[in-house]
MDTraj code that builds the backbone (N, CA, C; nanometers):
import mdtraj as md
import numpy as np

residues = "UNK UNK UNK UNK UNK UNK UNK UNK UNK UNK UNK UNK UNK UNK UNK UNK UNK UNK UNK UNK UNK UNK UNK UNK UNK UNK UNK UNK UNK UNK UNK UNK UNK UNK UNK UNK UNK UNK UNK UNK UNK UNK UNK UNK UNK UNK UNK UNK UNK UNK UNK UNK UNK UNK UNK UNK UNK UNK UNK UNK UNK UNK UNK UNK UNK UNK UNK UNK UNK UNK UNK UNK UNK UNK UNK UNK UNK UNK UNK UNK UNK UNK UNK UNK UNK UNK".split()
xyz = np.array([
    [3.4089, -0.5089, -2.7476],
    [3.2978, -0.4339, -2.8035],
    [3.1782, -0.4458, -2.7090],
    [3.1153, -0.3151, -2.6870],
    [2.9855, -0.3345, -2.5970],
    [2.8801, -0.3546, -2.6430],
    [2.7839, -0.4839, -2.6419],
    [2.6747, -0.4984, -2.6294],
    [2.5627, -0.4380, -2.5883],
    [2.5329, -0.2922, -2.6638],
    [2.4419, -0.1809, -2.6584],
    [2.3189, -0.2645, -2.6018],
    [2.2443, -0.3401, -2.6596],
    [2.1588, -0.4012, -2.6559],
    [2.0741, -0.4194, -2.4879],
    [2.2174, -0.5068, -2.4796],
    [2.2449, -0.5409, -2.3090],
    [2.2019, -0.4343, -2.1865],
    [2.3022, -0.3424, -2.2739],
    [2.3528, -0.2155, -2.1580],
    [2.2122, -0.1692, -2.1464],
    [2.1555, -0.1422, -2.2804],
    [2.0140, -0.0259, -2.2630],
    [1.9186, -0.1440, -2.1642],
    [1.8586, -0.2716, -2.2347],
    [1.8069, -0.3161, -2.1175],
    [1.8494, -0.2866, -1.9789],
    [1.9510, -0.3392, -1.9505],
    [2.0251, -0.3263, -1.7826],
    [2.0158, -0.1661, -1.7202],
    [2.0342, -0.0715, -1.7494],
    [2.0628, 0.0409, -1.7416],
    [1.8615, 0.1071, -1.6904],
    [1.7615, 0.0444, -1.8436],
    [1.6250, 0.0895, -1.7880],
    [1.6180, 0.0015, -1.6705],
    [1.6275, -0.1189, -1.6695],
    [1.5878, -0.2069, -1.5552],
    [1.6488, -0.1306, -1.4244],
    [1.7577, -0.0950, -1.4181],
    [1.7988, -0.0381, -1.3009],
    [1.7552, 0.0617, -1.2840],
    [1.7140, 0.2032, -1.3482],
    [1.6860, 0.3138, -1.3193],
    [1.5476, 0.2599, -1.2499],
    [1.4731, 0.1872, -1.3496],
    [1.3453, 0.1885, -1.3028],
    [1.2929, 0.1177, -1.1538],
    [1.4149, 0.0136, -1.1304],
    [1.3924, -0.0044, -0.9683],
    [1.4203, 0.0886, -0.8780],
    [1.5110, 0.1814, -0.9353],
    [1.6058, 0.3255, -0.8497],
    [1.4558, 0.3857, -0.8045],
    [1.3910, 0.4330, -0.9429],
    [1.2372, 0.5392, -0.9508],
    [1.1962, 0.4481, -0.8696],
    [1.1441, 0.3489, -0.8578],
    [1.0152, 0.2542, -0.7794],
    [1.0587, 0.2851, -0.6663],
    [1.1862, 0.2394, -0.6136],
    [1.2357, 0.2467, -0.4327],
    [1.2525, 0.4458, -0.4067],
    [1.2585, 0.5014, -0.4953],
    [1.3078, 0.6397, -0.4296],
    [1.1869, 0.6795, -0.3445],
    [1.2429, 0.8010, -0.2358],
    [1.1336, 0.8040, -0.1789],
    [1.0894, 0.9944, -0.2328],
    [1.1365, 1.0630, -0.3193],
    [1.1873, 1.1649, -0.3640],
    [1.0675, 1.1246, -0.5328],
    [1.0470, 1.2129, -0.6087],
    [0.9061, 1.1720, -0.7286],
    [1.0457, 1.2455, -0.8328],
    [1.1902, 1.2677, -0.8534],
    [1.2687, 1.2682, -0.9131],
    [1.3830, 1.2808, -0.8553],
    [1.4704, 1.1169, -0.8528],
    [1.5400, 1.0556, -0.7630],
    [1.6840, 1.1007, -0.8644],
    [1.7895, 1.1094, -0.7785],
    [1.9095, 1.1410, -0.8545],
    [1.9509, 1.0672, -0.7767],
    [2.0879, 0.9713, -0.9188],
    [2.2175, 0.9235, -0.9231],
    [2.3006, 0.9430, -0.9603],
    [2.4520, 0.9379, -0.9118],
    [2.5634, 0.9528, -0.9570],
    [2.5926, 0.8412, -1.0424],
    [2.6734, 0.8823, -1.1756],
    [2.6982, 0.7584, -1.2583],
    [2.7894, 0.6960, -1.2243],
    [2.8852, 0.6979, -1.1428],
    [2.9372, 0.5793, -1.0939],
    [2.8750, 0.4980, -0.9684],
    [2.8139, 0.5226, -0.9008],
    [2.7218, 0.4344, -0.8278],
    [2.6042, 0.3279, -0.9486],
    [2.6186, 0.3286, -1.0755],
    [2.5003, 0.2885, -1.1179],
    [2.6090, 0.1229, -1.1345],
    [2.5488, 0.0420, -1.1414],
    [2.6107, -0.0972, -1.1454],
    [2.6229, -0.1312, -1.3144],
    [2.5287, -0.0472, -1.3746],
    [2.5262, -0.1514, -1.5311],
    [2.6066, -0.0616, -1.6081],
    [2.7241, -0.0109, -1.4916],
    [2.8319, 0.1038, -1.5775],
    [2.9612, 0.0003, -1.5859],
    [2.9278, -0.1238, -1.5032],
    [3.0216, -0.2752, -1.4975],
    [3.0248, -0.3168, -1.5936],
    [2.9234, -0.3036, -1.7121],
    [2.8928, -0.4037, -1.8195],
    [2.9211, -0.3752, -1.9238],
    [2.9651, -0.2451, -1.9571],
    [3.0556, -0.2046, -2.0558],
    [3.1264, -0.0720, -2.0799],
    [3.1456, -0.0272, -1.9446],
    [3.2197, 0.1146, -1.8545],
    [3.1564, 0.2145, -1.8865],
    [3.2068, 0.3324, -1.8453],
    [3.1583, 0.4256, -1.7989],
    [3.1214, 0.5806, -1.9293],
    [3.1705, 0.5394, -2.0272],
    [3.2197, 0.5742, -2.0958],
    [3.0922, 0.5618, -2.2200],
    [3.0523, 0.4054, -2.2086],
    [2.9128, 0.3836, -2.2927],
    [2.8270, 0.3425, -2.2179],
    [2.8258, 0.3500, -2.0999],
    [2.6900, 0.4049, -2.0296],
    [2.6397, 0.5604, -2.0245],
    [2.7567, 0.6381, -2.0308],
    [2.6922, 0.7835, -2.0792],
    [2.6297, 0.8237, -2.2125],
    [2.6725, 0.7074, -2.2661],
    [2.6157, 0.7341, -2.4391],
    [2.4606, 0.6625, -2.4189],
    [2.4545, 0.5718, -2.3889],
    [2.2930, 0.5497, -2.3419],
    [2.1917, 0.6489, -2.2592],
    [2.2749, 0.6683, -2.1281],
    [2.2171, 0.7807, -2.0710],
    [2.2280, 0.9304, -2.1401],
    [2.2734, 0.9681, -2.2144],
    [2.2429, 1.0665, -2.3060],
    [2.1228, 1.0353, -2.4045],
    [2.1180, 0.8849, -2.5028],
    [2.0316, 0.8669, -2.5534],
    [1.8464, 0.8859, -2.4831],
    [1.8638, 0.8506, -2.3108],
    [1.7753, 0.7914, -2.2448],
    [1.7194, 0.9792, -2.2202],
    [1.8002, 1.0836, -2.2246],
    [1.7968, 1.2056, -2.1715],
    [1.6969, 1.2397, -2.3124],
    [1.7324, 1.2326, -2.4117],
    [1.6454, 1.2440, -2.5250],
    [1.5069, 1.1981, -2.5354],
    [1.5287, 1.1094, -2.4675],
    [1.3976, 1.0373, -2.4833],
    [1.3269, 1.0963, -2.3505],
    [1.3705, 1.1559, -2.2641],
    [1.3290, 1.2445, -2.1179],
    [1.2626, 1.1141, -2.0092],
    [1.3580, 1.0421, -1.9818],
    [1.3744, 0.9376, -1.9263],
    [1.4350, 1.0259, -1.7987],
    [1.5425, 1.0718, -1.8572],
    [1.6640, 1.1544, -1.6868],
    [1.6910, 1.2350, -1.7713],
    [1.8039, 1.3355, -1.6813],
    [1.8208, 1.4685, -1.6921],
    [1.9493, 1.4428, -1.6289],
    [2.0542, 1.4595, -1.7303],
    [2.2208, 1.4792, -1.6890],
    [2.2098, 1.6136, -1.6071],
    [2.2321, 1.6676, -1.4645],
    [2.2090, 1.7906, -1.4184],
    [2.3655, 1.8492, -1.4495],
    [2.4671, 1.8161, -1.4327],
    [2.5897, 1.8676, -1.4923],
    [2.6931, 1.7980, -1.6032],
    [2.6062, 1.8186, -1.7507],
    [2.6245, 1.7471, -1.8432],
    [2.7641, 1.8464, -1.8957],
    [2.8147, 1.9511, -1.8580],
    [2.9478, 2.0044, -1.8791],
    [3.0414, 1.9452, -1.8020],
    [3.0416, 1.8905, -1.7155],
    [3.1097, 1.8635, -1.6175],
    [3.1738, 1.6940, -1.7032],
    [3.2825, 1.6290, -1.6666],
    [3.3377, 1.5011, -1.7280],
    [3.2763, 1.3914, -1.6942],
    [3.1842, 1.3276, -1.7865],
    [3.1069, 1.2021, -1.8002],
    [3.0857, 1.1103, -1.6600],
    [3.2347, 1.1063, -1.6055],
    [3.2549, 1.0278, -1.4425],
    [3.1916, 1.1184, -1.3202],
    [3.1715, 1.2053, -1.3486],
    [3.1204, 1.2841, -1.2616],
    [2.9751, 1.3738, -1.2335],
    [2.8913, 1.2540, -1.3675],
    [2.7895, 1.3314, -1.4325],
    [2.6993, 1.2654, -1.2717],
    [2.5550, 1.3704, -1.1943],
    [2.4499, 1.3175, -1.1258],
    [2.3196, 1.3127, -1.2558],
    [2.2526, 1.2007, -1.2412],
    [2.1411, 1.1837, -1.3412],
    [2.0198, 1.2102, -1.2518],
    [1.9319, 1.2857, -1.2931],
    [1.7751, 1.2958, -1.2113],
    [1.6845, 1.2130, -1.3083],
    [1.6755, 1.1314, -1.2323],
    [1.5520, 1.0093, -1.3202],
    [1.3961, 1.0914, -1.3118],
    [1.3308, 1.0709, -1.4682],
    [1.2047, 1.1667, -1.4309],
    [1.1508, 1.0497, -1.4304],
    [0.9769, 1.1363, -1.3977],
    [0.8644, 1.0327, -1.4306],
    [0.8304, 0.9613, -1.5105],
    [0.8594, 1.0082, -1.6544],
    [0.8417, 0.9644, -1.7761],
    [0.9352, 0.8534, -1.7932],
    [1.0546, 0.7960, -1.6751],
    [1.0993, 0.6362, -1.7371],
    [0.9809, 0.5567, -1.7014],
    [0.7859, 0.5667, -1.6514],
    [0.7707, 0.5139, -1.5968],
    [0.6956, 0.4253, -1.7801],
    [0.7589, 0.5072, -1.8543],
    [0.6678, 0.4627, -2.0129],
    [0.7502, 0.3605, -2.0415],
    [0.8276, 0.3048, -1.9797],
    [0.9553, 0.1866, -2.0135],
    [0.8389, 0.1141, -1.9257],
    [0.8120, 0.1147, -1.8162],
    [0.6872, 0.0113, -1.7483],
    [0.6172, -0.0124, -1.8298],
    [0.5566, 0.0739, -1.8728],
    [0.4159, 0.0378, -1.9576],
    [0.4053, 0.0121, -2.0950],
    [0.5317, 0.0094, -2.1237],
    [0.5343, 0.0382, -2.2193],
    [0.5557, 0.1358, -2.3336],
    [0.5230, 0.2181, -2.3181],
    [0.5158, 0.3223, -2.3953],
    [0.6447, 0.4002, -2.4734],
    [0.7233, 0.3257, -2.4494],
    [0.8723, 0.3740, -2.4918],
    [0.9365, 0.2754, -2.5674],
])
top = md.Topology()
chain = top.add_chain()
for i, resn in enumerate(residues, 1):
    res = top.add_residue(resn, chain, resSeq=i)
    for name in ("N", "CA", "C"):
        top.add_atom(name, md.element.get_by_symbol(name[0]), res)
traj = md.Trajectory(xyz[None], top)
């Protein structure tokens, strides 16, 4: 069983170092390059990153396309996980 909890911490923590180092003001990743897809596969890391898309954190750019193959565009607005605001 996955430890949602976990994942959502791990998952903002990583995007948000991704946003800090990009050199791009809406940085895209592929979801299998993301590491905190180790911590309880790939499968319920898209269910977070869907949750995180709601909240307009990122933007699944080919959310038809099969979950393993999804690129995520991280917006500005994960920067309300910094500050708080989320």
């Amino acid at each position: 069983m996955c430890d949602f909890e976990s994942l959502h911490y791990t998952l903002k923590d990583e995007l948000l170092n991704l946003y800090k180092e990009a050199d791009t003001p809406r940085p895209r990743v592929k979801i299998t390059s993301l590491k905190s897809g180790k911590l309880c596969g790939l499968a319920n890391l898209a269910k977070i990153i869907l949750y995180f898309e709601r909240e307009g954190y990122v933007v699944v750019l080919n959310k038809d396309d099969n979950y393993t193959e999804w690129e995520i565009q991280i917006e500005p607005g994960i920067l309300d996980l910094l500050f708080g605001y989320g």
